[in-house]
PDB file with SEQRES, HELIX, SHEET and CRYST1 records, atoms N, CA, C and O in Angstrom:
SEQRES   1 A   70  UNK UNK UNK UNK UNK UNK UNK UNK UNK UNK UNK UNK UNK          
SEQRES   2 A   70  UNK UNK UNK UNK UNK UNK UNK UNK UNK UNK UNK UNK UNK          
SEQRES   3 A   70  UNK UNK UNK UNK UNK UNK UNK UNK UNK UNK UNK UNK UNK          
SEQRES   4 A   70  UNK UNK UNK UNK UNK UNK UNK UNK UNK UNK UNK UNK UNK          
SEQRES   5 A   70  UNK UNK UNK UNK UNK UNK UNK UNK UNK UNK UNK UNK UNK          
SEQRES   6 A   70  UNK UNK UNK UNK UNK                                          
HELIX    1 AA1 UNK A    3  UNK A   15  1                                  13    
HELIX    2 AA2 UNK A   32  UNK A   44  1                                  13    
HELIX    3 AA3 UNK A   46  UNK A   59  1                                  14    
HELIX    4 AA4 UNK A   66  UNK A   68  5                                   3    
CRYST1    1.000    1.000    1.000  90.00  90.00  90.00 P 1           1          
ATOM      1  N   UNK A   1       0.852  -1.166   0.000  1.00  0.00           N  
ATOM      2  CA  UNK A   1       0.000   0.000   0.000  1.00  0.00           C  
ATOM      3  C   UNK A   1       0.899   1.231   0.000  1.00  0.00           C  
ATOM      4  O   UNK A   1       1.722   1.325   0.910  1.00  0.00           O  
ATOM      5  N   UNK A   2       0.827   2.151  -0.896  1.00  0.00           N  
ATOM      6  CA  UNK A   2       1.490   3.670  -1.191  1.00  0.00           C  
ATOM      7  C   UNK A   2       1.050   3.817   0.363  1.00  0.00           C  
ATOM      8  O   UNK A   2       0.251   3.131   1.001  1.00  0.00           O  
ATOM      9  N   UNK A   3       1.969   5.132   0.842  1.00  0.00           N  
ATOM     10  CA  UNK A   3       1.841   5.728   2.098  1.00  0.00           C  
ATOM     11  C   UNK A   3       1.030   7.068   2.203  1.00  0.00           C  
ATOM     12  O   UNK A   3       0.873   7.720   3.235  1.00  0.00           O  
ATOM     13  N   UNK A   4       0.568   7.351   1.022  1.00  0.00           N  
ATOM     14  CA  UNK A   4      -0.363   8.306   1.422  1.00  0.00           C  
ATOM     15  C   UNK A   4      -1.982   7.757   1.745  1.00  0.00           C  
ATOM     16  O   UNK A   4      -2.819   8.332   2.441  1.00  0.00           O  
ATOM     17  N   UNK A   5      -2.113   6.570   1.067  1.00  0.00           N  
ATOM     18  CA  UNK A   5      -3.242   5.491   1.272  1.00  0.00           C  
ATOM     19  C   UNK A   5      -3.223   5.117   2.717  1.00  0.00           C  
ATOM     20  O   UNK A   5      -4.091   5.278   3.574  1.00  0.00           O  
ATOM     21  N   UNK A   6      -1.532   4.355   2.824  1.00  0.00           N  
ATOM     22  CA  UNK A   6      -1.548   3.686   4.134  1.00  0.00           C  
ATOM     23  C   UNK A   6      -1.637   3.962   5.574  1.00  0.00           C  
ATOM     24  O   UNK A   6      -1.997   3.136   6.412  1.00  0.00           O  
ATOM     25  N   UNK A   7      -1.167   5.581   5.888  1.00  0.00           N  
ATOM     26  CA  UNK A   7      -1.680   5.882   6.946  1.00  0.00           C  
ATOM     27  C   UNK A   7      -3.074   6.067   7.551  1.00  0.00           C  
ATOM     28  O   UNK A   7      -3.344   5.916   8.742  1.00  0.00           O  
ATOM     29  N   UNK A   8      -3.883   6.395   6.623  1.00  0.00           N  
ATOM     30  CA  UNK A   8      -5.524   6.761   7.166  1.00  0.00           C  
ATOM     31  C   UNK A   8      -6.239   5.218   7.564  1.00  0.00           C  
ATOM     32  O   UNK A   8      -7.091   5.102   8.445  1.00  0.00           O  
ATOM     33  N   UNK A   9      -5.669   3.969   6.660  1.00  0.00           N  
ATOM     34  CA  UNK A   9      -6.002   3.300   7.286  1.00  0.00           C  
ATOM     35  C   UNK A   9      -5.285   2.109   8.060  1.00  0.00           C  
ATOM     36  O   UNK A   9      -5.922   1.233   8.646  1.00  0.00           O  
ATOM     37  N   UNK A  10      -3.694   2.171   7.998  1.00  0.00           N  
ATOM     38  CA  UNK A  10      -3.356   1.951   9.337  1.00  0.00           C  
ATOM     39  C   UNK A  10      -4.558   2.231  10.481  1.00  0.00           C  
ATOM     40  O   UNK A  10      -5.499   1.564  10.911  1.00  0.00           O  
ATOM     41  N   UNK A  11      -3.968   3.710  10.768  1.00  0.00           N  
ATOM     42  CA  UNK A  11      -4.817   4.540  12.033  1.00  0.00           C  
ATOM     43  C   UNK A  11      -6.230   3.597  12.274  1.00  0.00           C  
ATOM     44  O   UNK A  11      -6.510   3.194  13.403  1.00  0.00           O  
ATOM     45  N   UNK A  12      -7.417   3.176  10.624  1.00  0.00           N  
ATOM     46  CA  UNK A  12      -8.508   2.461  10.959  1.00  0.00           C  
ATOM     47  C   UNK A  12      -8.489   1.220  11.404  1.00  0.00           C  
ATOM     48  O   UNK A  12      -9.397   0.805  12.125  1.00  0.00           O  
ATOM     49  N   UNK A  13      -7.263   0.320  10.969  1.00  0.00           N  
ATOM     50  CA  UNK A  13      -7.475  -0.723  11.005  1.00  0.00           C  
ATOM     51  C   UNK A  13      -7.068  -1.052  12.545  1.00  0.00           C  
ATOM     52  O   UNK A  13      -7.725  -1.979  13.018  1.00  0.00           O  
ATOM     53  N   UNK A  14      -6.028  -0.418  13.490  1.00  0.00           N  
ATOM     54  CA  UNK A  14      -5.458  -0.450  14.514  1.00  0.00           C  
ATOM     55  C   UNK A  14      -6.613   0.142  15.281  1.00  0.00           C  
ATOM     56  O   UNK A  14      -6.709  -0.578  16.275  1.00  0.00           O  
ATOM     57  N   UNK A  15      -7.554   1.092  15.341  1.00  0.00           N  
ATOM     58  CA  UNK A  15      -8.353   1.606  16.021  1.00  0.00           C  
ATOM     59  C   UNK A  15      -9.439  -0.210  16.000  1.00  0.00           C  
ATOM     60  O   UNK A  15      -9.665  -1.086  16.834  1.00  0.00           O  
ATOM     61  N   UNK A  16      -9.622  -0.090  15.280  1.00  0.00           N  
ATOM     62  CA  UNK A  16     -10.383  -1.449  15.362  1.00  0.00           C  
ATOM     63  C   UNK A  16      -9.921  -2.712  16.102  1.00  0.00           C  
ATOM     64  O   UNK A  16     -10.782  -3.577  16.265  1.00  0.00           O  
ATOM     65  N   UNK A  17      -8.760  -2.930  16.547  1.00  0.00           N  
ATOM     66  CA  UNK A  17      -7.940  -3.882  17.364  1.00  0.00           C  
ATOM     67  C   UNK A  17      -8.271  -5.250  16.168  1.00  0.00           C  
ATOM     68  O   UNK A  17      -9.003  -6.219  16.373  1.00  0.00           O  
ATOM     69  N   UNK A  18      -7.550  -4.972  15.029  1.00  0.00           N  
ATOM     70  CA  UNK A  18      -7.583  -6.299  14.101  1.00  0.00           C  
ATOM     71  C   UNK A  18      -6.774  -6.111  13.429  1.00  0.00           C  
ATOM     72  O   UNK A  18      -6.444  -5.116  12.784  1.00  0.00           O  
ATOM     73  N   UNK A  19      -6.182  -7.558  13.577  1.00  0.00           N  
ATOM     74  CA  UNK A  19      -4.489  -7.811  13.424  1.00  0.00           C  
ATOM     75  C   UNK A  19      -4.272  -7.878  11.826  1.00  0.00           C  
ATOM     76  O   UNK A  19      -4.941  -8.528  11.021  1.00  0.00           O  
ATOM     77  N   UNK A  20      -3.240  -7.097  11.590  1.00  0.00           N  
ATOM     78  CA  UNK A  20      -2.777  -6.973  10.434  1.00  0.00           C  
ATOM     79  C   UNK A  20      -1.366  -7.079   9.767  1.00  0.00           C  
ATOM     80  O   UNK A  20      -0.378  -6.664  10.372  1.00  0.00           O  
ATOM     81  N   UNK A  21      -1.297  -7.474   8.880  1.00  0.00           N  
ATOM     82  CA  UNK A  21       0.490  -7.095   8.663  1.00  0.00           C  
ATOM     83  C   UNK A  21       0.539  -6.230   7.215  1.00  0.00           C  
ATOM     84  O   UNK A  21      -0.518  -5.811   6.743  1.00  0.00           O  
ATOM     85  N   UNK A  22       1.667  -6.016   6.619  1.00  0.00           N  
ATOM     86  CA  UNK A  22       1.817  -5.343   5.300  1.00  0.00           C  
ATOM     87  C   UNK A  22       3.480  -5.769   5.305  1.00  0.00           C  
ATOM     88  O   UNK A  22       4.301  -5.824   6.221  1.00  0.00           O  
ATOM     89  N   UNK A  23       3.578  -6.052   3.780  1.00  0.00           N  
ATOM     90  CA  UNK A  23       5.357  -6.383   3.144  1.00  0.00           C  
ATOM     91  C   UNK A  23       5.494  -5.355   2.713  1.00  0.00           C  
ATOM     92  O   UNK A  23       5.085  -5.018   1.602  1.00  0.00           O  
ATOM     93  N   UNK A  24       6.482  -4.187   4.004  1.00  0.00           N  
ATOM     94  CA  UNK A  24       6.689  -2.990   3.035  1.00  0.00           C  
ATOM     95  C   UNK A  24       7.974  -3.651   1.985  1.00  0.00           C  
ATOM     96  O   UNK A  24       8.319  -4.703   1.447  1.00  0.00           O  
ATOM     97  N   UNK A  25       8.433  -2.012   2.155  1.00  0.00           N  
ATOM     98  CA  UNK A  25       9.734  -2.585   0.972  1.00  0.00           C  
ATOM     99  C   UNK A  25      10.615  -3.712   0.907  1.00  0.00           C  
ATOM    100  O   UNK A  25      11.448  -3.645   1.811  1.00  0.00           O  
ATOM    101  N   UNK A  26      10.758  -4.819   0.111  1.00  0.00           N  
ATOM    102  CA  UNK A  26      11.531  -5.734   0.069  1.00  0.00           C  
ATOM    103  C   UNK A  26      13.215  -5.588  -0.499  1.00  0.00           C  
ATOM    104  O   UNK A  26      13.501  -4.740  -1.345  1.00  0.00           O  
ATOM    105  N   UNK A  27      13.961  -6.259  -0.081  1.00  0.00           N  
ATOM    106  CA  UNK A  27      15.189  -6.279  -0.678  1.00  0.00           C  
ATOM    107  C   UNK A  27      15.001  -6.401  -2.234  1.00  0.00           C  
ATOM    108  O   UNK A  27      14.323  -7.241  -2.826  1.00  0.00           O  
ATOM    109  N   UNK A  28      15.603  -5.581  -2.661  1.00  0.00           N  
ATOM    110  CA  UNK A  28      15.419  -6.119  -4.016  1.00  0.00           C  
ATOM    111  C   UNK A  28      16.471  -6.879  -4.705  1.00  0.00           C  
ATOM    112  O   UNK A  28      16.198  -7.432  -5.770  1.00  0.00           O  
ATOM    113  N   UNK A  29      17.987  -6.982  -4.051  1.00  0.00           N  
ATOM    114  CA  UNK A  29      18.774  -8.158  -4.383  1.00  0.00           C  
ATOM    115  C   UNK A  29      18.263  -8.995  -3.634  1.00  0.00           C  
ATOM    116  O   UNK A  29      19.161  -9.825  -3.778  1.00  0.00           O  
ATOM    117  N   UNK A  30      17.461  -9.558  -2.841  1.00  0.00           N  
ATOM    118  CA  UNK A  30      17.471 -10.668  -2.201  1.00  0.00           C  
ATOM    119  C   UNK A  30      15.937 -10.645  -1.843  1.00  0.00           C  
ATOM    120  O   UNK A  30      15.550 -10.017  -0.857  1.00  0.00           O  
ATOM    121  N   UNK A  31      15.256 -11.187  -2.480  1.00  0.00           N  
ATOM    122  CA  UNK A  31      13.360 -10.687  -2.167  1.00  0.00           C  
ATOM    123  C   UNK A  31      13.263 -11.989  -1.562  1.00  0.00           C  
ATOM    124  O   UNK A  31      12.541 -12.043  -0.567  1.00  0.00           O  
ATOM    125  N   UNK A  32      14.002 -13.385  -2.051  1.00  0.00           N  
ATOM    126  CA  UNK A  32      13.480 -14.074  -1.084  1.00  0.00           C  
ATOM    127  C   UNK A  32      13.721 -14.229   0.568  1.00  0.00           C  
ATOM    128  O   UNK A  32      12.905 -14.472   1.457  1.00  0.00           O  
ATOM    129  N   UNK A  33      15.320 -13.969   0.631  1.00  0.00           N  
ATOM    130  CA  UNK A  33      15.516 -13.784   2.150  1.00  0.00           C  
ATOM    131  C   UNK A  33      14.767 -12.352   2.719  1.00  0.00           C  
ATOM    132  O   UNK A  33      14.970 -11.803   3.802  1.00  0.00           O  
ATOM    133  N   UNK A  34      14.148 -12.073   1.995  1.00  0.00           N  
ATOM    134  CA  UNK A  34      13.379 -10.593   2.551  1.00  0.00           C  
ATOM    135  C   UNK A  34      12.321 -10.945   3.005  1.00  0.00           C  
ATOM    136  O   UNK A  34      12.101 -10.655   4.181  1.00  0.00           O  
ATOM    137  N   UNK A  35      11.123 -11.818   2.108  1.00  0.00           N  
ATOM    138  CA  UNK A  35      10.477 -12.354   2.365  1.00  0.00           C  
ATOM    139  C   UNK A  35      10.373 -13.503   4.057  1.00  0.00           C  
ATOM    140  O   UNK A  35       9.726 -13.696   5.086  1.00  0.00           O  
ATOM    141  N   UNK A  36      11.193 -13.808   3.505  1.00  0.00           N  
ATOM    142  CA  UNK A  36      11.873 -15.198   5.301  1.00  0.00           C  
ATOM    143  C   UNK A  36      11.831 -14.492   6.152  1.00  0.00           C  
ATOM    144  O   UNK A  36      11.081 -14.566   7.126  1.00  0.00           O  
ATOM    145  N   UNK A  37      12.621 -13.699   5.926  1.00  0.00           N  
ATOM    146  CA  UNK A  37      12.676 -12.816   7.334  1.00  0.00           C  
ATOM    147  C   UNK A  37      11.056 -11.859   7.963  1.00  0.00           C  
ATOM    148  O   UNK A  37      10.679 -11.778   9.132  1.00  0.00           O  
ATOM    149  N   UNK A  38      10.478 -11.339   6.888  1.00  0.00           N  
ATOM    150  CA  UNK A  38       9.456 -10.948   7.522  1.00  0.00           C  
ATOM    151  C   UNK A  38       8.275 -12.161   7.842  1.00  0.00           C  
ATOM    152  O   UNK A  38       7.431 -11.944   8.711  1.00  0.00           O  
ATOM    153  N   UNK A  39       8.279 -13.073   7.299  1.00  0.00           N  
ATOM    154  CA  UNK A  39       7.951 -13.936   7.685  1.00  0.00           C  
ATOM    155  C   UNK A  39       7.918 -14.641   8.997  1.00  0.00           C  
ATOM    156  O   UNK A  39       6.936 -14.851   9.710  1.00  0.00           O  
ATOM    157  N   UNK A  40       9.415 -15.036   9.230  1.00  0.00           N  
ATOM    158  CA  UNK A  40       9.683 -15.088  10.458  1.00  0.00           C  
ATOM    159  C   UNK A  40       9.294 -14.151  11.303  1.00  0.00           C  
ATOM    160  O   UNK A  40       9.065 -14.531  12.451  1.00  0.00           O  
ATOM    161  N   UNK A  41       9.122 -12.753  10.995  1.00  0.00           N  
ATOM    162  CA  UNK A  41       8.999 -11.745  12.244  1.00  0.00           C  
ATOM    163  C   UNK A  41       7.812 -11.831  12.252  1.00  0.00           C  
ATOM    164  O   UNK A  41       7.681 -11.492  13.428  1.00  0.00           O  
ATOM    165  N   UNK A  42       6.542 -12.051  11.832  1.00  0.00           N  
ATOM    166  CA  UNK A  42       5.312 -12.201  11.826  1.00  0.00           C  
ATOM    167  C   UNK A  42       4.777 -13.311  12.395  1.00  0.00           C  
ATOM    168  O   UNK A  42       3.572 -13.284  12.644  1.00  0.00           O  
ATOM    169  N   UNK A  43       5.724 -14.768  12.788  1.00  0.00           N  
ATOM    170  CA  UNK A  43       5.629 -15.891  13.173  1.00  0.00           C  
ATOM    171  C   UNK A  43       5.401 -15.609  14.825  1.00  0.00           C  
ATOM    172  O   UNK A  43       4.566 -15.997  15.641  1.00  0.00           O  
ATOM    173  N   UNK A  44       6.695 -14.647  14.891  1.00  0.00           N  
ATOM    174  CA  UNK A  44       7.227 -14.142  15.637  1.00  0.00           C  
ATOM    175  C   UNK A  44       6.402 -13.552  16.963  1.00  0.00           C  
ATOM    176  O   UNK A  44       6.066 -13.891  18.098  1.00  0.00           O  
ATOM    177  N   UNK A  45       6.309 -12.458  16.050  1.00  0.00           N  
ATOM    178  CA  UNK A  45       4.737 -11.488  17.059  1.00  0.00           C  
ATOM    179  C   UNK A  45       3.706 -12.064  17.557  1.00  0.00           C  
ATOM    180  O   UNK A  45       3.169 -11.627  18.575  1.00  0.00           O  
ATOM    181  N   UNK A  46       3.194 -13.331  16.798  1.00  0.00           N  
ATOM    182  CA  UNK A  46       1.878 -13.767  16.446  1.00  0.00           C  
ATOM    183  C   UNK A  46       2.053 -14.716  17.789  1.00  0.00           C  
ATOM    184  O   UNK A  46       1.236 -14.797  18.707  1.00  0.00           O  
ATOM    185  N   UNK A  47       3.454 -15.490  17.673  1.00  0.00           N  
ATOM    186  CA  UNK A  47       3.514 -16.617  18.844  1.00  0.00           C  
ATOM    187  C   UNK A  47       3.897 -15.381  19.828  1.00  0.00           C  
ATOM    188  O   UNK A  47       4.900 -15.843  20.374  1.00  0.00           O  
ATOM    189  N   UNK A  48       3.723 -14.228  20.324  1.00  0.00           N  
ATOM    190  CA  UNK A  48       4.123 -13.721  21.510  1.00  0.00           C  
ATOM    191  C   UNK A  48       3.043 -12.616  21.960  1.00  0.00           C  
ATOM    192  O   UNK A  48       2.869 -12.174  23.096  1.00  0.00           O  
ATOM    193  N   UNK A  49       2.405 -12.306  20.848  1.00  0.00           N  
ATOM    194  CA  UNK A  49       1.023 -11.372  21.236  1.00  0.00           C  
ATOM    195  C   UNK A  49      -0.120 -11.528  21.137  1.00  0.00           C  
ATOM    196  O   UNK A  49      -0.857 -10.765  21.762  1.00  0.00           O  
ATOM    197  N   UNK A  50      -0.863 -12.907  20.056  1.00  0.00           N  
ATOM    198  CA  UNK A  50      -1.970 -13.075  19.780  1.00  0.00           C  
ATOM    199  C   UNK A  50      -2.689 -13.318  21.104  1.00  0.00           C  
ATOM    200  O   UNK A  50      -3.509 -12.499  21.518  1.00  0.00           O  
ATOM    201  N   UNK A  51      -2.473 -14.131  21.593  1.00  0.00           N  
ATOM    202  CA  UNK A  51      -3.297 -14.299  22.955  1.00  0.00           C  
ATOM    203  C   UNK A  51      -4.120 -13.024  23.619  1.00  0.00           C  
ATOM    204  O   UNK A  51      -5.304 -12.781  23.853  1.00  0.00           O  
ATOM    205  N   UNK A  52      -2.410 -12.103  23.857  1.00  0.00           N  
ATOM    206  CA  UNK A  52      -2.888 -10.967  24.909  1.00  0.00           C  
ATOM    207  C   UNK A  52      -4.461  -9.942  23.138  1.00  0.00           C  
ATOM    208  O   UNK A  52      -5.670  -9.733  23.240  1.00  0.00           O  
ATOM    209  N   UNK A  53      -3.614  -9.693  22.070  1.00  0.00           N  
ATOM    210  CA  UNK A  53      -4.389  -9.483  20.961  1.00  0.00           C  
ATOM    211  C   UNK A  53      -6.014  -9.741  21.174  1.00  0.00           C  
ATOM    212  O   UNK A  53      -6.886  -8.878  21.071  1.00  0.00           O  
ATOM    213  N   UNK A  54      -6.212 -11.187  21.508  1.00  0.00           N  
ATOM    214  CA  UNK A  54      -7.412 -11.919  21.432  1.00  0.00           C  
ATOM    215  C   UNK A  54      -8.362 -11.592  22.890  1.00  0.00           C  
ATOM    216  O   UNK A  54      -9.573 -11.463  22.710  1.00  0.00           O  
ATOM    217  N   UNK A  55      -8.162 -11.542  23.423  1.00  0.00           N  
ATOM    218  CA  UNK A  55      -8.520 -11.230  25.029  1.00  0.00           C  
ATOM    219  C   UNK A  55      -8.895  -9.815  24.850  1.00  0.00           C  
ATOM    220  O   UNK A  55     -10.041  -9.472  25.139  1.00  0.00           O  
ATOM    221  N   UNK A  56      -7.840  -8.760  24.296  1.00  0.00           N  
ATOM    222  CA  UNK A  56      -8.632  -7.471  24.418  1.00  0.00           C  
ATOM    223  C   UNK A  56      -9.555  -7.152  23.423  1.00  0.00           C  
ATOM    224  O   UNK A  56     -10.222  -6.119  23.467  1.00  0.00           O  
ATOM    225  N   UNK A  57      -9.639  -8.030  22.470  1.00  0.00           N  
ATOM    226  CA  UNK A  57     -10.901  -7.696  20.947  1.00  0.00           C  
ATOM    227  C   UNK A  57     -11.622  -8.447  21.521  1.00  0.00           C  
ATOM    228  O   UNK A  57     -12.616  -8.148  20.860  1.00  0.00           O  
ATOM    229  N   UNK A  58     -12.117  -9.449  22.445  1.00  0.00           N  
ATOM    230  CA  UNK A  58     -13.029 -10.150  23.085  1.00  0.00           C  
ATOM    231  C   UNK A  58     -13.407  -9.136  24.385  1.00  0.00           C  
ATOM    232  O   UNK A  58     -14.513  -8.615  24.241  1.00  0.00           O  
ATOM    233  N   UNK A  59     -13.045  -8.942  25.021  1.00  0.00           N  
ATOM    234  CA  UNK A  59     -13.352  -7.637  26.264  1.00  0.00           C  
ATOM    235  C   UNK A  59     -14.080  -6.641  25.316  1.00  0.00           C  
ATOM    236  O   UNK A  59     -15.105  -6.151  25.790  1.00  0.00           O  
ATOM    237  N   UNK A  60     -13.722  -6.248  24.030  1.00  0.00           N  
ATOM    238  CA  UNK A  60     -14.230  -4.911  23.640  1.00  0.00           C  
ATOM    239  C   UNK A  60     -15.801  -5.666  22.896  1.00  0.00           C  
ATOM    240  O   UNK A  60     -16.726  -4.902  22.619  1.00  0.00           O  
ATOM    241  N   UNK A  61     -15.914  -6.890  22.686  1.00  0.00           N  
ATOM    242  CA  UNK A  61     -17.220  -7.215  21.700  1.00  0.00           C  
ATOM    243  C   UNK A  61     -18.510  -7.369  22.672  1.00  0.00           C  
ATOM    244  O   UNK A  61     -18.298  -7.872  23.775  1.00  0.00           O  
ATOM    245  N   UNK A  62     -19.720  -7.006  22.372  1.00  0.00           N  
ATOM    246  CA  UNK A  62     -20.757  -6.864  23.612  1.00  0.00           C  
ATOM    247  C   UNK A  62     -21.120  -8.519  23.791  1.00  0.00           C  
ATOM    248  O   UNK A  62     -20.965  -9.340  22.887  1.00  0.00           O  
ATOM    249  N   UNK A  63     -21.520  -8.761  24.842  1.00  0.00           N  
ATOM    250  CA  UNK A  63     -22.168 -10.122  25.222  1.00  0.00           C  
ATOM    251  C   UNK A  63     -22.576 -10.726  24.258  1.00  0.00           C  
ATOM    252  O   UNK A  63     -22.696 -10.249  23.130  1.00  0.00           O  
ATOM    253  N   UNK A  64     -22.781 -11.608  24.524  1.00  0.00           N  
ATOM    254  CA  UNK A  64     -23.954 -12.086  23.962  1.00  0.00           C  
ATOM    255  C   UNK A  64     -25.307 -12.602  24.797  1.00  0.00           C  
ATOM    256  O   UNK A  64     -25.404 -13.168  25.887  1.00  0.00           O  
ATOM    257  N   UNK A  65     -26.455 -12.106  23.687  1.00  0.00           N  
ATOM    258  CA  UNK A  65     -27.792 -12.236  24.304  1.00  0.00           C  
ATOM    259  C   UNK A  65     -27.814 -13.508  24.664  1.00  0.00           C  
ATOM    260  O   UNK A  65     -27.429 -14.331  23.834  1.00  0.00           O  
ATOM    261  N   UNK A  66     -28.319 -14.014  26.131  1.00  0.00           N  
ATOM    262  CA  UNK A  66     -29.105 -15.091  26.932  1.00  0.00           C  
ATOM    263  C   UNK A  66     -30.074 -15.952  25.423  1.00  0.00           C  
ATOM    264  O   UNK A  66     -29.706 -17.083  25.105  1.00  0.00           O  
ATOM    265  N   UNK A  67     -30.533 -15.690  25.119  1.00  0.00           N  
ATOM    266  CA  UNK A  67     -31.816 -16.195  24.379  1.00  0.00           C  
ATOM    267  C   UNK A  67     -31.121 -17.055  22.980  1.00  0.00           C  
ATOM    268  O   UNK A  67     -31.563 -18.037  22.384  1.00  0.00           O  
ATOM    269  N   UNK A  68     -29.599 -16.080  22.695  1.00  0.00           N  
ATOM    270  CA  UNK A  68     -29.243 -16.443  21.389  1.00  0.00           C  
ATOM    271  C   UNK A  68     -27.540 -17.783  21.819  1.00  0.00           C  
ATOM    272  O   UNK A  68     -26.546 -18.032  21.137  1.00  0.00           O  
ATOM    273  N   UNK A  69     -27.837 -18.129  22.761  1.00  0.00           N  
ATOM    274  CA  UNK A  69     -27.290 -18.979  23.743  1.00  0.00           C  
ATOM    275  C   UNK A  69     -28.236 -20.385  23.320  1.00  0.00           C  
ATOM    276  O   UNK A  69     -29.455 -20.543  23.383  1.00  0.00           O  
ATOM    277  N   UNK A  70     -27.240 -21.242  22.904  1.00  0.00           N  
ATOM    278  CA  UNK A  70     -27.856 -22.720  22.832  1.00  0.00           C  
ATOM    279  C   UNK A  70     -27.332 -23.614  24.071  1.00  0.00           C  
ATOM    280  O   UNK A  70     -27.699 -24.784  24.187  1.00  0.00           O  
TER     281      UNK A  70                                                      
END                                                                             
C-alpha cells in the first residue's frame, strides 16, 4: 500500500484492534531472504502477542444475548 493510502487506514485498522500485517519494501537483491525474514517476524509477534491481541478484541465485543445462547 502507497503511504499516502496507508496511513488513514493503518490509524482504521489499529483503532479497530484487528491484526494486520503489510510487506513494506523488500530487498530487491534478495526478495526471497526478505520475504523469510518478515515472515519469520510475523511468526514471531503472532507466537508472543496473539493471545494478549485476542482477550482485548473479546473484552471490547458486547455479550452475547441469553436467548441467542444454545
Amino acid at each position: 500500500m502507497d503511504q499516502p493510502t496507508f496511513t488513514p487506514v493503518q490509524k482504521i485498522v489499529e483503532s479497530s484492534g484487528t491484526l494486520y500485517f503489510k510487506f513494506g519494501e523488500l530487498d530487491e537483491t534478495k526478495p526471497a531472504g526478505s520475504v523469510k525474514i518478515r515472515v519469520e517476524t510475523i511468526i514471531y509477534y503472532l507466537e508472543k502477542y496473539s493471545k494478549e491481541i485476542i482477550e482485548r478484541k473479546l473484552k471490547r465485543l458486547e455479550p452475547i444475548p441469553k436467548e441467542l445462547l444454545v
